[in-house]
C-alpha positions as CSV (number, residue, x, y, z in Angstrom):
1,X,-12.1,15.3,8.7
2,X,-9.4,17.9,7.5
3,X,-9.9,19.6,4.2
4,X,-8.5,17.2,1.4
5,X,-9.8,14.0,3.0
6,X,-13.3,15.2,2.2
7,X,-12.7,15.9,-1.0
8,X,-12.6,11.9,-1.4
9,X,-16.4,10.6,-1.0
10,X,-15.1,7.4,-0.3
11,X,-13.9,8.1,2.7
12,X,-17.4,9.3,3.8
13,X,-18.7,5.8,3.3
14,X,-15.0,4.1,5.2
15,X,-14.1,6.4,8.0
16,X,-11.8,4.5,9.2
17,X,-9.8,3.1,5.9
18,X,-6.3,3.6,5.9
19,X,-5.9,3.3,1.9
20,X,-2.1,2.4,1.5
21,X,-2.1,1.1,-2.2
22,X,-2.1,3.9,-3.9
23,X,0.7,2.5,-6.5
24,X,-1.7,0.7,-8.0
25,X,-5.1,3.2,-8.3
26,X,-5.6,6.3,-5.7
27,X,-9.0,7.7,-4.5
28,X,-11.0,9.9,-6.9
29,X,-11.8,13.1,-5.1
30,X,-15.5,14.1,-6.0
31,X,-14.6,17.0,-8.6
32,X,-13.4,14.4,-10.9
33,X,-16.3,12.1,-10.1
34,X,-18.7,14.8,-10.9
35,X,-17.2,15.6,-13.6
36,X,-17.6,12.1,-15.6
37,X,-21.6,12.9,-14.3
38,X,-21.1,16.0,-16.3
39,X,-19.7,14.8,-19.1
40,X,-22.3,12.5,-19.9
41,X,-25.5,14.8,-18.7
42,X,-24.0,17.3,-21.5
43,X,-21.2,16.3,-23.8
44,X,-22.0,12.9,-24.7
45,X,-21.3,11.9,-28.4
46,X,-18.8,10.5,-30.5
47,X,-15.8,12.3,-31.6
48,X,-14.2,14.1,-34.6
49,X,-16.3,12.4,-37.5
50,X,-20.0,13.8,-36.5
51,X,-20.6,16.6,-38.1
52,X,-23.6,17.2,-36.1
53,X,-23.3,20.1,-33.2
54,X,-23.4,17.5,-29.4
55,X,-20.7,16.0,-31.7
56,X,-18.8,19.0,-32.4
57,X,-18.8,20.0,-28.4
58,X,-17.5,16.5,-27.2
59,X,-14.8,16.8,-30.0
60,X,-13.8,20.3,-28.9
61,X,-13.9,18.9,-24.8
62,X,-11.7,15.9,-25.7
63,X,-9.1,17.8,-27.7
64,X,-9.1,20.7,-25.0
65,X,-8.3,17.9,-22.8
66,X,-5.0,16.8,-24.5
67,X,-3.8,20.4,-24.9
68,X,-4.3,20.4,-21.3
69,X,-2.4,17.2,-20.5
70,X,0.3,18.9,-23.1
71,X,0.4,21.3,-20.7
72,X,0.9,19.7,-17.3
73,X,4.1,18.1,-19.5
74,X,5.7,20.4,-21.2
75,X,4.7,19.2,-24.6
76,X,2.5,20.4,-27.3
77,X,-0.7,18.7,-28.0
78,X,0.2,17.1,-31.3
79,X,2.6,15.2,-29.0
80,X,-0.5,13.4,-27.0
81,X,-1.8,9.7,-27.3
82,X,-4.8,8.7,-25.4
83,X,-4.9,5.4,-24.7
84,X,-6.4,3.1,-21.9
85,X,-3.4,3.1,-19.6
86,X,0.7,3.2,-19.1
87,X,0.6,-0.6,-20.4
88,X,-1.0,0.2,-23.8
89,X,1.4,3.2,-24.1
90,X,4.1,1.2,-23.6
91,X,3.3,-1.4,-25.9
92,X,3.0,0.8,-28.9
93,X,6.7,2.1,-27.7
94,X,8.0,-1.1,-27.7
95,X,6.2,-2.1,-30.5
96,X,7.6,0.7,-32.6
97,X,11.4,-0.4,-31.7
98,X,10.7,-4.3,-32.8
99,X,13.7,-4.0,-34.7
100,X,16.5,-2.3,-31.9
101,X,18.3,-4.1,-29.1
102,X,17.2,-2.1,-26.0
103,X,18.8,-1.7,-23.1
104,X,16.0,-2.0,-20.1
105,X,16.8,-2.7,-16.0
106,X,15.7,-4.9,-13.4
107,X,13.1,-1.8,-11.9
108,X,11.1,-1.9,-15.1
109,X,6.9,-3.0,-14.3
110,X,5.7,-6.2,-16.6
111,X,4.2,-3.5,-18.8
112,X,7.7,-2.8,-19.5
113,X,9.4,-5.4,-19.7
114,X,7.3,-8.0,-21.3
115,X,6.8,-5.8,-24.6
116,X,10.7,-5.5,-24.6
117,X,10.2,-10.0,-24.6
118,X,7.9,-9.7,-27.4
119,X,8.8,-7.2,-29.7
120,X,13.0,-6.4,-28.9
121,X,15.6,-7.8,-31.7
122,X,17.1,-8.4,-28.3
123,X,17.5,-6.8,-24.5
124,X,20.1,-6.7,-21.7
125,X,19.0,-6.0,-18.3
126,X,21.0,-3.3,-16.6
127,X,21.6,-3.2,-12.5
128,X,22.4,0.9,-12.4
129,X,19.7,3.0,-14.6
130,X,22.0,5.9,-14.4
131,X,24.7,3.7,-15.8
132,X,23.3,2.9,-19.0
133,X,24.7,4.0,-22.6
134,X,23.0,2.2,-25.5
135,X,21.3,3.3,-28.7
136,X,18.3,2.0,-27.4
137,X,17.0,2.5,-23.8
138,X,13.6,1.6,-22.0
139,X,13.2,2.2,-18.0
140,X,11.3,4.1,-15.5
141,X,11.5,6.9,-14.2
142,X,10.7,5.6,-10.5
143,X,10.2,2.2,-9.0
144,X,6.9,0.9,-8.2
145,X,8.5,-1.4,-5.6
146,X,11.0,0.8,-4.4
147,X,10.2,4.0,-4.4
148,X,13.2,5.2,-5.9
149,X,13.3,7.7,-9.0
150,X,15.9,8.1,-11.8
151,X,17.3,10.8,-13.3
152,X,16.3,10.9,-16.8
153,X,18.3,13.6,-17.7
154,X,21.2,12.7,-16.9
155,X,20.5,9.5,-18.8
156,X,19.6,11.8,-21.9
157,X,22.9,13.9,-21.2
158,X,25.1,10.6,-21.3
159,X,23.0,9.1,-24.2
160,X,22.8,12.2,-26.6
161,X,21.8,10.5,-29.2
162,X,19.6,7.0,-28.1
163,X,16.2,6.6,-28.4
164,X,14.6,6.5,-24.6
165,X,11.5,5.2,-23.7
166,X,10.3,6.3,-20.1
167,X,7.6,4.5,-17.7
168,X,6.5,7.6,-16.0
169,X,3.4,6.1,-13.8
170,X,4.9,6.6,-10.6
171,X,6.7,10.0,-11.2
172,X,3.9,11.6,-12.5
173,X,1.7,11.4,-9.4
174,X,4.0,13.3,-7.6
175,X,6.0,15.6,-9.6
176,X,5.1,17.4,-13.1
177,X,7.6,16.1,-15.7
178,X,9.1,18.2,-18.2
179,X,9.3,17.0,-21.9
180,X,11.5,19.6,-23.3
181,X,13.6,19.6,-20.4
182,X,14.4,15.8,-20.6
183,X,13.8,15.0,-24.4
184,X,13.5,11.9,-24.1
185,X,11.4,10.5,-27.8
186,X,8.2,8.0,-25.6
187,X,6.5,8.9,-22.0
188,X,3.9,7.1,-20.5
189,X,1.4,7.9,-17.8
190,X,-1.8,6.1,-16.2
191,X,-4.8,9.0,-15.0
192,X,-6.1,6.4,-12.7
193,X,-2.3,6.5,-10.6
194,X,-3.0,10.6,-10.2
195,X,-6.4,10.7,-8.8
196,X,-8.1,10.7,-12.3
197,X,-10.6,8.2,-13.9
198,X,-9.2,4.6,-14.9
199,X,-9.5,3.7,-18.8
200,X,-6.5,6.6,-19.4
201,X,-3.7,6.6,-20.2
202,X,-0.9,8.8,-22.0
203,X,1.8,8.6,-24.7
204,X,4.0,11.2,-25.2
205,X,5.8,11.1,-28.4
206,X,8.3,13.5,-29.3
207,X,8.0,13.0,-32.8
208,X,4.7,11.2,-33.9
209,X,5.3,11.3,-37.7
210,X,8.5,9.2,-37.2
211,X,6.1,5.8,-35.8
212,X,3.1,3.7,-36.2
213,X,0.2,2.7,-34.5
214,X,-0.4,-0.2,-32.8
215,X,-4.0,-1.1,-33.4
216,X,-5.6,-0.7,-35.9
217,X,-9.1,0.8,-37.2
218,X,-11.8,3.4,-37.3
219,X,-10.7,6.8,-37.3
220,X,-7.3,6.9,-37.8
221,X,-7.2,6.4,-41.6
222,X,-7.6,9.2,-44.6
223,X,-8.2,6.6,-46.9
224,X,-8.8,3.0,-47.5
225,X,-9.1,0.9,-50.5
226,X,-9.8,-3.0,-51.2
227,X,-5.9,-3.1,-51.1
228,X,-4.2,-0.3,-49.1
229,X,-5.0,2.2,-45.9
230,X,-3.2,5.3,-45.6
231,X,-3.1,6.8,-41.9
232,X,-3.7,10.3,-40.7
233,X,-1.2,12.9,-40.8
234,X,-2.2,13.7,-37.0
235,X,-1.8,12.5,-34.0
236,X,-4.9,10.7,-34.6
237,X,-3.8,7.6,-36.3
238,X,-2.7,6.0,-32.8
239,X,-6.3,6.4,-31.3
240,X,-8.3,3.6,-32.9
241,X,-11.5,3.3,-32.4
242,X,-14.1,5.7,-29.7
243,X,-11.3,6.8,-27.2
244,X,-12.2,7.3,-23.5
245,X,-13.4,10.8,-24.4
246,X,-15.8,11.4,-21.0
247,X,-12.5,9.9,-19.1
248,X,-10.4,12.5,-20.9
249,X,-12.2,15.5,-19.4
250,X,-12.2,14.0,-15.8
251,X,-8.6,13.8,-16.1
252,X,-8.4,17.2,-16.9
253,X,-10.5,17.9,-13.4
254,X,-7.8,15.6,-12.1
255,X,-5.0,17.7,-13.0
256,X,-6.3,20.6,-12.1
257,X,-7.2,19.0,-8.5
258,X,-3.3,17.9,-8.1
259,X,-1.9,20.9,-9.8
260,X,-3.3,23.0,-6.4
261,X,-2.1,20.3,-4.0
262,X,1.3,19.6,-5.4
263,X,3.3,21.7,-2.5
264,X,0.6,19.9,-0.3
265,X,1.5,16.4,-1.1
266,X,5.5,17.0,-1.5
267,X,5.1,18.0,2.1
268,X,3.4,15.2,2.7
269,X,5.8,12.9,0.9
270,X,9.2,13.9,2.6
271,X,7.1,14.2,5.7
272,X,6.2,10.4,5.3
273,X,9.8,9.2,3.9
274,X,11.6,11.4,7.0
275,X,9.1,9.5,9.5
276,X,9.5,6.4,8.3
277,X,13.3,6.1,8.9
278,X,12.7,6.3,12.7
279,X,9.9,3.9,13.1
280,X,11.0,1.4,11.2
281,X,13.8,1.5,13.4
282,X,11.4,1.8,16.3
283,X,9.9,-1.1,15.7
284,X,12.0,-3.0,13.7
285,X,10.8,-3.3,10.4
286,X,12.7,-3.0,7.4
287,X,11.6,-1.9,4.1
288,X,13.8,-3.8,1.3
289,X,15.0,0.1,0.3
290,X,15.4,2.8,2.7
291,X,16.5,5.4,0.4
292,X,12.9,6.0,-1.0
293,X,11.9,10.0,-3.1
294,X,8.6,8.9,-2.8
295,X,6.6,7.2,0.0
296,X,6.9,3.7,-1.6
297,X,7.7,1.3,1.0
298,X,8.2,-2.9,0.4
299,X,8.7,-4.8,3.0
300,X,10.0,-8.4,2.9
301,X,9.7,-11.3,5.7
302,X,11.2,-14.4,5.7
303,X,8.9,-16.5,7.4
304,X,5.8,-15.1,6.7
305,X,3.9,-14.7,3.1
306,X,3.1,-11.6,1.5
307,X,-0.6,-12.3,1.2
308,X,-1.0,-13.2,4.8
309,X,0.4,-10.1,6.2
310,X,-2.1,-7.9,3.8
311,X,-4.9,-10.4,4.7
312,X,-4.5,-9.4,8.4
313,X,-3.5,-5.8,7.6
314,X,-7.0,-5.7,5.9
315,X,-8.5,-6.9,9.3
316,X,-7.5,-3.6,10.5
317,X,-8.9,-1.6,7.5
318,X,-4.9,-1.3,5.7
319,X,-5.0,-1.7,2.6
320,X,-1.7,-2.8,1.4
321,X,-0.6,-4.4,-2.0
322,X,0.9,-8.1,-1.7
323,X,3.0,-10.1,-4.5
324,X,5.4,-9.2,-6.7
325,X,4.2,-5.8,-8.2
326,X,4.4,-6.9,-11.9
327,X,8.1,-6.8,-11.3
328,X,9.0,-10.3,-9.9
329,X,12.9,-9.7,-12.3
330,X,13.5,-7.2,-9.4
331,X,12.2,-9.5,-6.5
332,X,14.8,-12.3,-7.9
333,X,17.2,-10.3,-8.5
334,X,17.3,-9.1,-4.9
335,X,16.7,-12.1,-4.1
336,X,13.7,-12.0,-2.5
337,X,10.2,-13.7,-2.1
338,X,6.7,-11.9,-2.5
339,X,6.6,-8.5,-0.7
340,X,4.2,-6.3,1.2
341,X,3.6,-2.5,-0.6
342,X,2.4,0.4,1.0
343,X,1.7,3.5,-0.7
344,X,1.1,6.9,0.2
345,X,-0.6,9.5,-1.6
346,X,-2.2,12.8,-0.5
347,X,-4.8,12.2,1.8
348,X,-2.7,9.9,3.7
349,X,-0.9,11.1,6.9
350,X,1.5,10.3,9.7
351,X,-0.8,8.5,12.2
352,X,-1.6,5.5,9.7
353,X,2.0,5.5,8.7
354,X,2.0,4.6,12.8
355,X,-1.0,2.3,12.2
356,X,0.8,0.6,9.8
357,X,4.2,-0.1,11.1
358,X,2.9,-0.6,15.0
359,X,0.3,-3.3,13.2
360,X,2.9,-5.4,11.3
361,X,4.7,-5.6,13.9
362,X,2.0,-7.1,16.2
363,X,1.6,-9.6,13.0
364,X,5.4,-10.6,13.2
365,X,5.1,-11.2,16.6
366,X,2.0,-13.6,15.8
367,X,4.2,-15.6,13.6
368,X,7.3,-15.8,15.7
């Protein structure tokens, strides 16, 4: 078992998994398992309103944790939500903009997109993100179907002065994004997509002072009357309630995991995306997009459904992702059905990307 593979415990119980769905949750390696032990053998407590010692320790771990996570972006830590995940992120985003018409794409996730139904004054969906100038902008900063990442930059550059929201969960797991460098004002992350705990997710906002929160409730108020609130003047007042303090310090273990492996798994991913282009030639299987940055592959067939290909793929311990992705506005818009996802992340390789493509095309053959 080579040397990052058994840092993963679970593939100590599942030798032979290939684990392909890393879009939608990767593997924890056992630092970042041990550390959520640790967390709650020594730290655990409430946060920032006991004035008792264990609750003074968890407060200082939780907030070393964003200035971390500040870090890894590019940001300062004043500049750092904790929430439960991208979706929540990106629902206080979109919640904040309930008065703008925003200018979204067809590549946004649900998480994106359905906020922008709720919330938006009104929306257009745009074919080219790079194309886009508006006042108001919301899209990703790489597909979750196709594997494909945008250059937020440039859309800042041709948008100097728009409001942009970014969907970073699929960038981030591969590449360290750089806040000041892109200024964009909202940009969400999930831990659990970048081999951290799930129940974590990130907001980065530019300028906090300038929104609102979401939810409402304990903790994020200064005062409160029988007929008024008034929120913090921190970054506080969008973290209602106990926040997912022990998952906060494992995602720190996370980072720090990734940050060591990050010339590792770039290897990995053009190693993977380079490979790909002569097997699926090889054996005559077609992704839906074969001009992928990261190893994100969708495969579409005409005859056969989605969730039979990754029901037999699973007889041959593949784990695959089957459906349409929480982005079924991209699926019609290329006109296609349900799809087949595979995923790569670190501890994947070259041999299963073998396993996979020589065993869906033994399926095809079994529905010809």
């Amino acid at each position: 078992m080579d040397t990052i593979i058994s840092d993963f415990p679970i593939f100590y119980k599942y030798p032979d998994l290939i684990y392909l769905d890393n879009a939608a949750t990767t593997q924890k390696p056992k630092q970042v398992i041990e550390a959520l032990e640790e967390f709650y053998y020594n730290y655990n407590s409430n946060i920032h309103r006991g004035v008792y010692r264990l609750s003074e320790i968890a407060t200082e771990v939780y907030e070393k944790a964003r200035e971390r996570v500040a870090q890894y972006i590019h940001a300062d830590p004043d500049q750092i939500v904790f929430v439960k995940n991208a979706t929540e992120a990106l629902n206080i985003a979109i919640y904040n903009l309930r008065d703008r018409f925003i200018h979204t794409s067809y590549y946004e996730h649900h998480s994106m997109l359905l906020p922008i139904y709720r919330y938006a004054k009104g929306y257009k969906l745009c074919e080219n993100i790079e194309d886009i100038k508006a006042d108001t902008i919301a899209i990703t900063h790489a597909s979750n179907v196709t594997g494909k990442i945008y250059d937020v930059k440039l859309v800042r550059e041709n948008n100097i002065k728009a409001t942009i929201i970014v969907d970073g969960a699929q960038y981030v797991p591969h590449y360290k994004p750089d806040m000041k460098k892109m200024d964009v004002d909202m940009y969400a992350f999930s831990s659990h997509k970048m081999l951290g705990p799930t129940g974590l997710g990130v907001l980065y906002i530019k300028d906090p002072y300038r929104y609102e929160p979401l939810l409402l409730g304990g903790g994020i108020v200064s005062n409160v009357t029988d007929s008024m609130y008034r929120l913090l003047d921190n970054i506080e007042r969008y973290e209602a309630g106990t926040p997912p303090i022990a998952e906060a310090y494992a995602f720190t273990v996370a980072l720090s995991y990734l940050e060591s492996k990050l010339d590792v798994l770039h290897r990995l991913d053009q190693e993977i995306i380079r490979k790909s282009t002569s097997l699926f030639e090889e054996y005559d299987i077609r992704p839906i997009n074969t001009d992928q940055d990261i190893p994100i592959f969708s495969f579409y067939f005409k005859n056969i459904h989605a969730h039979d290909v990754a029901e037999m793929l699973d007889n041959y311990n593949i784990c695959v992702r089957s459906g349409y992705h929480c982005a079924q506005p991209l699926h019609e818009y290329l006109n296609i059905g349900p799809t087949v996802r595979a995923s790569f992340y670190i501890y994947n390789n070259i041999y299963q990307l073998e396993k996979l493509v020589k065993t869906l095309k033994q399926i095809v053959k079994i529905f010809k």
